[in-house]
C-alpha positions in Angstrom: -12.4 -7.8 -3.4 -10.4 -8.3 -6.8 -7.2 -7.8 -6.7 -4.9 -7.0 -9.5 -1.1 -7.4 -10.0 1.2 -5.9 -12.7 4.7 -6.0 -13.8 7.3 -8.3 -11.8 6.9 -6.0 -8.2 3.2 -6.3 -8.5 3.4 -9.8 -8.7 5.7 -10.9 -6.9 4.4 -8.8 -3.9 0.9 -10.4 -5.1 2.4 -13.7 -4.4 3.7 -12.6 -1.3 0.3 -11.1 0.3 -1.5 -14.7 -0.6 1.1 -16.6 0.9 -0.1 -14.5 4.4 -3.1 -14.8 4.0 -3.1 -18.3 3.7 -0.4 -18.3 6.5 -2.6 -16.1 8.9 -5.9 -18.3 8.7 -3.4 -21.4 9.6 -2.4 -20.0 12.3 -2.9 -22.2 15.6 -2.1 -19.8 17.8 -4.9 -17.1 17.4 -5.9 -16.3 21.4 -9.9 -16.2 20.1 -12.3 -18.8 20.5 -12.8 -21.6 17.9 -16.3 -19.9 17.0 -14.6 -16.4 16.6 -11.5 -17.9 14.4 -13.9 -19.8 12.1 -16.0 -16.3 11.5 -12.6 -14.5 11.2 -11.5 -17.2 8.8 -14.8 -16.9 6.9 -14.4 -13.5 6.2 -11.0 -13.7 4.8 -11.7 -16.3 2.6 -14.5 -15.0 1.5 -11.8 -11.7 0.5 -9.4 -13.1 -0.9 -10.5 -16.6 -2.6 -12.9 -17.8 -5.0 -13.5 -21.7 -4.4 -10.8 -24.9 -3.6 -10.0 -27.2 -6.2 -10.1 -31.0 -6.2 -7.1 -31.4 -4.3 -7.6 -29.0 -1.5 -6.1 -25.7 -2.3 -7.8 -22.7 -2.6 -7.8 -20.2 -5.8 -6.4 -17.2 -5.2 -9.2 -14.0 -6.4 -6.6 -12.7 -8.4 -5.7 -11.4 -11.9 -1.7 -11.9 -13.1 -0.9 -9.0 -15.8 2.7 -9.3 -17.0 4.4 -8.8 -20.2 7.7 -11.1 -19.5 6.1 -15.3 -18.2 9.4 -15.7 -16.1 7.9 -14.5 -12.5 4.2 -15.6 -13.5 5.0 -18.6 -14.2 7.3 -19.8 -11.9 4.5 -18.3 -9.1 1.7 -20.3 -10.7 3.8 -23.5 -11.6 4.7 -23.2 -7.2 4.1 -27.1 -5.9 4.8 -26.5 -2.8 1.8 -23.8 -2.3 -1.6 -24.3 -0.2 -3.3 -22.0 -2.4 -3.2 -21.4 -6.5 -4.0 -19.2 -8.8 -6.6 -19.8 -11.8 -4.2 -20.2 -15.4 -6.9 -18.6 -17.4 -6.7 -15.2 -14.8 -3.1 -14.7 -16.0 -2.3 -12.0 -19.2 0.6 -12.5 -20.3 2.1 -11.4 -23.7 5.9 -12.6 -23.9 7.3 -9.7 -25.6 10.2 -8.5 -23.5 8.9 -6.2 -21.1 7.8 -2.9 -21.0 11.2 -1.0 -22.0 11.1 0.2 -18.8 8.9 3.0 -20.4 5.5 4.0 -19.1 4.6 5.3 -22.6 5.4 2.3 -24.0 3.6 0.3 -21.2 0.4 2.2 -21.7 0.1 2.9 -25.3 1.3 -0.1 -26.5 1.0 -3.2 -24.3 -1.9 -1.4 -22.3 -3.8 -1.2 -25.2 -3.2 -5.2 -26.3 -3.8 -6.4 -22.9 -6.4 -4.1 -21.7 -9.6 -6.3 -24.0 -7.9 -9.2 -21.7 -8.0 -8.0 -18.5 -11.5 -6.3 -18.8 -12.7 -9.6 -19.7 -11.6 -11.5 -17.1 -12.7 -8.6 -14.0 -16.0 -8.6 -15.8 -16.0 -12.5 -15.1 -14.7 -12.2 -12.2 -17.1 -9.7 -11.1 -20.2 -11.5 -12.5 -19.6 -14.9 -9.8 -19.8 -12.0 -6.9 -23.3 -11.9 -4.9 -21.7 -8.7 -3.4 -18.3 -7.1 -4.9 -16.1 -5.1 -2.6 -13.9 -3.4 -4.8 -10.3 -3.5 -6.6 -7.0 -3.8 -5.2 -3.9 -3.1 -7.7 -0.5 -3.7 -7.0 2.5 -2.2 -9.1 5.5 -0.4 -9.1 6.1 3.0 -10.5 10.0 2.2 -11.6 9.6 -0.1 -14.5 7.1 0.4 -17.6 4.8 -2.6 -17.1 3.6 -2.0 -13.6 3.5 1.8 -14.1 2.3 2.1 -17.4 -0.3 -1.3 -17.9 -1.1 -0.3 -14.2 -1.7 3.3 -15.3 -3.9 1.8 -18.4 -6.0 -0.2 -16.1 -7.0 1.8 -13.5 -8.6 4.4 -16.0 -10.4 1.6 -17.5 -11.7 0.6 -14.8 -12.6 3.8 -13.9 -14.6 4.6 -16.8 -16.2 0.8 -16.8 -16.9 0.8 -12.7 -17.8 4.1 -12.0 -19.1 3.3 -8.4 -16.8 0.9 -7.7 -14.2 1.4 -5.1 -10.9 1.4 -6.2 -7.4 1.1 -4.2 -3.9 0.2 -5.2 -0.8 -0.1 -3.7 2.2 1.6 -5.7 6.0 0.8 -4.8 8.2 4.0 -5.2 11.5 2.8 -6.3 14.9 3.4 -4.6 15.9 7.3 -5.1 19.3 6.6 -5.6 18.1 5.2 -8.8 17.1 1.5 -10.0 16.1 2.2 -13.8 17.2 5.8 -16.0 13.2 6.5 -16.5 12.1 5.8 -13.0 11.3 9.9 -12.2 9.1 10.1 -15.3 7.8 6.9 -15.0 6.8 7.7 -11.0 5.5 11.2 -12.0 3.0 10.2 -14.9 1.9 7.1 -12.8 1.2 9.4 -9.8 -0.9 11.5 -11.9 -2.8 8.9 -13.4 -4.1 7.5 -10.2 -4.1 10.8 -7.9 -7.3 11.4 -10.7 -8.5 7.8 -11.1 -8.2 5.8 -7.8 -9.8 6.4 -4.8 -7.1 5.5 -2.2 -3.2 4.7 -2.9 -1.2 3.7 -0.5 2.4 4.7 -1.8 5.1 2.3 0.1 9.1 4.2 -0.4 11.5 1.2 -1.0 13.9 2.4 1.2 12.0 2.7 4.1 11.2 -0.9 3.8 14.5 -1.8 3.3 15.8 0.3 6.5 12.7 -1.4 8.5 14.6 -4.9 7.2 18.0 -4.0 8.8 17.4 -1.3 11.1 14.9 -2.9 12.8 14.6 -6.7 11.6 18.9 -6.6 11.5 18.9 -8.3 8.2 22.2 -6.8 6.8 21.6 -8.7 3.9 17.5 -7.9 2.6 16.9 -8.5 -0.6 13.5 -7.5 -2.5 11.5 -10.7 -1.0 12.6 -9.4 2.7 11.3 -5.8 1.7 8.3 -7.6 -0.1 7.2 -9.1 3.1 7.0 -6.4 5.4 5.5 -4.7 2.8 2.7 -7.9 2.5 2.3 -8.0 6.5 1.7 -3.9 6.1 -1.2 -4.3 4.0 -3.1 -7.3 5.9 -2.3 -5.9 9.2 -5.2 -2.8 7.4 -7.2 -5.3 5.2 -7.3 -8.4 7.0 -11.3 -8.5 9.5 -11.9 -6.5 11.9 -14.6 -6.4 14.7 -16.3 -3.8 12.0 -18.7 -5.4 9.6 -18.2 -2.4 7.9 -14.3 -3.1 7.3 -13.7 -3.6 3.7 -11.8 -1.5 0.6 -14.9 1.1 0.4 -15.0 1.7 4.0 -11.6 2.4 4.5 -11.4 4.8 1.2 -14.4 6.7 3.0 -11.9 7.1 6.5 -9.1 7.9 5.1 -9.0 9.7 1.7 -12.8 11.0 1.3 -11.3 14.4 0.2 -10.7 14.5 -3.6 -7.6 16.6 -3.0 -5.7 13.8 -0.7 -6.0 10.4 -2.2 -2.3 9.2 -1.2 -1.7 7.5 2.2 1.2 5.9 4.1 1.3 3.0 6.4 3.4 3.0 9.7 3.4 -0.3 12.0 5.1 -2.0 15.0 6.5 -4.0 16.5 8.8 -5.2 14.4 11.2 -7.7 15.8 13.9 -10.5 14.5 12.4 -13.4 15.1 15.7 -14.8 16.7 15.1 -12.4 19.3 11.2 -12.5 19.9 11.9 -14.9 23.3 14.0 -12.2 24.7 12.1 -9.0 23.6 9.9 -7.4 26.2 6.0 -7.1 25.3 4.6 -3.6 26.1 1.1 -2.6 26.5 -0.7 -1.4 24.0 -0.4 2.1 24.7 3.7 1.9 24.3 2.8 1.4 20.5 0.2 3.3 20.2 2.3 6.6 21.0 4.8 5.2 19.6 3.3 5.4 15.8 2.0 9.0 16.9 5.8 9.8 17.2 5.8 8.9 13.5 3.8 11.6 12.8 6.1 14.0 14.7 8.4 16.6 13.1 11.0 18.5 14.8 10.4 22.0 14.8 14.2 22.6 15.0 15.0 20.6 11.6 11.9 20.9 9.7 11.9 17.3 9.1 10.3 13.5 9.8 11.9 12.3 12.8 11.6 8.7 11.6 10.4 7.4 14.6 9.4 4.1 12.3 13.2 3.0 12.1 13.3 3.3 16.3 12.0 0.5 18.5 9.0 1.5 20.9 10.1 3.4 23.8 7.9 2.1 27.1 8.9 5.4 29.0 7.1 9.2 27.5 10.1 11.3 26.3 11.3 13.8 29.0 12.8 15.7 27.0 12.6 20.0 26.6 12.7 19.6 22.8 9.5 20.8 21.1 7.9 19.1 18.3 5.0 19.8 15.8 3.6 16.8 14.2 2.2 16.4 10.2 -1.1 18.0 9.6 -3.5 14.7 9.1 -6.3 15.2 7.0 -7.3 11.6 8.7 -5.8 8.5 10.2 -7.5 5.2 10.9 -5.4 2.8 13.3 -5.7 -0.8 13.2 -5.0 -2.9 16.4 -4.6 -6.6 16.7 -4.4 -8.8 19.5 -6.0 -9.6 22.8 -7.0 -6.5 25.0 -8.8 -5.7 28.4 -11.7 -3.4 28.0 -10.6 0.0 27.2 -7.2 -0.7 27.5 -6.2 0.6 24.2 -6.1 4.4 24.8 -6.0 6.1 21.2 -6.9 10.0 22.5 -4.0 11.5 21.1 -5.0 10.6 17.9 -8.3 12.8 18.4 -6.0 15.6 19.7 -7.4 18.8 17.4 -3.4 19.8 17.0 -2.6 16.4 14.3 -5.9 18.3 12.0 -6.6 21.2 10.4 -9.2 23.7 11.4 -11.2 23.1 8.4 -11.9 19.7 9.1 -15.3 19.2 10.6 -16.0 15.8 11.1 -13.8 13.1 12.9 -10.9 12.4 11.0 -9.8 9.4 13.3 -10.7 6.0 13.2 -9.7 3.0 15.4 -10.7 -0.7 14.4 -9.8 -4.0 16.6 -9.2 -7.6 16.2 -8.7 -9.7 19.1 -7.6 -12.7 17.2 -3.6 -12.7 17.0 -2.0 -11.7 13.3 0.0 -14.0 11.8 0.8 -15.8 15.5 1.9 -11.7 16.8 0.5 -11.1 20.3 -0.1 -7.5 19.2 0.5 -5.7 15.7 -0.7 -2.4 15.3 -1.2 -0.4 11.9 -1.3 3.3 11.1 -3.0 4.3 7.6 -2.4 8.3 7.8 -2.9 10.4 5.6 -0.5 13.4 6.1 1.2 16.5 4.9 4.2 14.5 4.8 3.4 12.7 1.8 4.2 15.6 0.0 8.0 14.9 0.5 8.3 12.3 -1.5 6.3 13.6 -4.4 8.5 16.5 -4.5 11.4 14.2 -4.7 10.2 12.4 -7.5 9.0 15.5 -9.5 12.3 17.6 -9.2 14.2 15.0 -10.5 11.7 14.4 -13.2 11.5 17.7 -14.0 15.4 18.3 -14.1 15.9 15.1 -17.2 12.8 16.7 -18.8 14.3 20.5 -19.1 17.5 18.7 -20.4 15.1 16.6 -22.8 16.7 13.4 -21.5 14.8 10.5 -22.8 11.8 12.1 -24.4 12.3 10.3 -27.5 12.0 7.4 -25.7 8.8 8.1 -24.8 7.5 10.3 -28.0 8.4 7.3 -30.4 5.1 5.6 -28.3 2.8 8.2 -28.7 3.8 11.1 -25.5 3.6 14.4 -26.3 5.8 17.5 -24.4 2.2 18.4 -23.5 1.6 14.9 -21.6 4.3 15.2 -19.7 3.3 19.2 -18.8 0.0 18.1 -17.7 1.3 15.5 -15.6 3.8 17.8 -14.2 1.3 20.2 -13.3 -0.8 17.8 -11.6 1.4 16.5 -9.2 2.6 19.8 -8.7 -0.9 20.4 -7.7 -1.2 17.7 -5.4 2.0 18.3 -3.6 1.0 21.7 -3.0 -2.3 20.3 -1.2 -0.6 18.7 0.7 2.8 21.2 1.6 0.1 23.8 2.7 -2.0 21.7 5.1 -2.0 23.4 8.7 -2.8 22.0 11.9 -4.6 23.8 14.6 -2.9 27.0 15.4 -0.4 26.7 12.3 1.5 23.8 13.9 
């Protein structure tokens, strides 16, 4: 797998998922046999690195694309990491950013860098005996990450038809973080709902209610937010007992239907680690129904109970309240840790109710790992693909679609090449896909 980071988000949370990686095959505490840790230890190297240097550390399989060398360079200048990335795999054009424009970011820096980058996948891709697919990380806020990102992915689109591409996009704060981040959100949406074949979309805030809801960090900062964000993504990527595990697979599980290429993650436990001695360990099934209660919407208030930001409840709820859950067009859990046997019950994930009638084939899939992540005794992930996705997309397109009727900041973006009709098209495609998603029914309408 080749992974990909733009813009300061992309890589800094690039930095962030190599740093667990490393962290997670140094782990001394993995409850697996010596044989079973070197194969599992095999396989992620073998993911996310390309060779060790001289002096011991290994080079990250990575491509840096920024147009500021502040955060690049401070990451690959880092003395104190066990792994490196390769100097001549970074792109970077000191020019000052991106404007926070996505215009600006794909018609203009896209267009300088993009003779760069291809050059360096296509070398990258060229060592391979067997190539996996991409991974790109980015933000939608800013202009670099949304708009390079945006540049990229149709490139390699057009230059790896068959190639399996997935990217993880970071929606920014709604209360606001940059003027242009609606537009900028919108048009990269609509790039790579057409281009990508899976994109997990991660919502800032609910990463940063995880940190102090959940982790009671009052004070989280973007690095806190980064790393649950980092531990989300390897808790899906990271081996599994599956040979078959890998980018390509899990864009087949997941988001195999054209019309529902976004996807959300939900996880547990997560714990302070200050308080890890005196938190109680359930079984497996506590969590388990637990991240089904993620799913669950309360007839009453028409909403997401946010059963992420609530620690695992070991008793069933008693309670006369009814619930409907989001229609899934498919799910694919991901346990980790030691288990007995069977002891992992996942059958109310199969449950006909979560799908909708249309669906023929089985849209669940549960994959294991009996060695321990990152020193957890159990961490389970949920990659879902729901109806609730929709919400956010909405969000983001009202909001966008309110500064556009005022015309506020479309010079910004004209003076780079955008047309009215650009931003129309866009529109109209996330529209689109929001719509797919606001009118997907479970079994018996529910």
């Amino acid at each position: 797998m080749l992974t990909l980071q733009f813009g300061q988000c992309g890589n800094q949370l690039g930095y962030d998922l190599f740093s667990k990686v490393f962290a997670d095959i140094q782990s001394t505490n993995t409850g697996v046999s010596h044989g079973a840790n070197y194969e599992y230890t095999e396989k992620t190297v073998e993911k996310w690195f390309d060779g060790i240097t001289t002096r011991g550390h290994h080079r990250a399989r990575a491509i840096l694309v920024d147009t500021e060398e502040k955060v690049v360079s401070k990451m690959y200048k880092d003395a104190n990491a066990s792994w490196i990335y390769r100097t001549n795999n970074i792109v970077c054009q000191s020019g000052g950013g991106s404007a926070n424009n996505w215009a600006y970011g794909y018609g203009i820096n896209g267009r300088r860098l993009s003779t760069a980058v291809s050059d360096i996948v296509r070398r990258e891709i060229e060592k391979l005996d067997h190539f996996q697919g991409f991974f790109l990380l980015l933000s939608s806020a800013g202009g670099t990450g949304s708009g390079i990102g945006s540049r990229m992915v149709r490139d390699l689109r057009e230059q790896y038809e068959t190639k399996s591409i997935a990217a993880a996009i970071v929606l920014p704060f709604t209360f606001g973080e940059v003027c242009t981040q609606n537009y900028n959100t919108v048009l990269t949406l609509a790039k790579f709902s057409d281009t990508a074949d899976l994109s997990v979309l991660i919502e800032n805030e609910q990463m940063h209610a995880i940190s102090t809801d959940l982790l009671k960090n009052s004070n989280a900062m973007l690095r806190d937010m980064n790393s649950i964000i980092a531990e989300n993504l390897l808790a899906v990527l990271q081996p599994t007992s599956d040979t078959k595990h890998n980018v390509n697979f899990l864009a087949s599980k997941v988001a195999a239907h054209p019309n529902f290429r976004f996807v959300t993650i939900r996880s547990a436990p997560h714990t302070p680690e200050t308080s890890l001695p005196y938190e109680p360990e359930h079984d497996w099934n506590v969590y388990v129904r637990h991240l089904k209660q993620t799913l669950r919407v309360s007839k009453s208030q028409l909403e997401l109970t946010n059963a992420q930001l609530k620690t695992p409840n070991p008793l069933p709820s008693k309670t006369a309240v009814s619930h409907a859950y989001s229609p899934c067009v498919a799910n694919v859990l991901v346990t980790r840790g030691k288990s007995a046997g069977n002891d992992i019950a996942t059958k109310d994930f199969r449950k006909k109710h979560l799908y909708p009638e249309w669906l023929t084939s089985d849209s669940f899939t549960h994959l294991h790992q009996e060695r321990k992540f990152l020193n957890r005794d159990k961490f389970l992930a949920l990659i879902t693909n729901n109806s609730e996705i929709h919400r956010s997309l909405d969000m983001y397109l009202e909001k966008a679609w309110n500064s556009y009727k005022c015309a506020a900041f479309l010079h910004q973006y004209k003076q780079f090449g955008m047309e009215e009709d650009d931003f129309l098209r866009a529109f109209a495609k996330v529209e689109n896909v929001m719509q797919e998603y606001k009118s997907l029914k479970g079994h018996n309408g529910s």
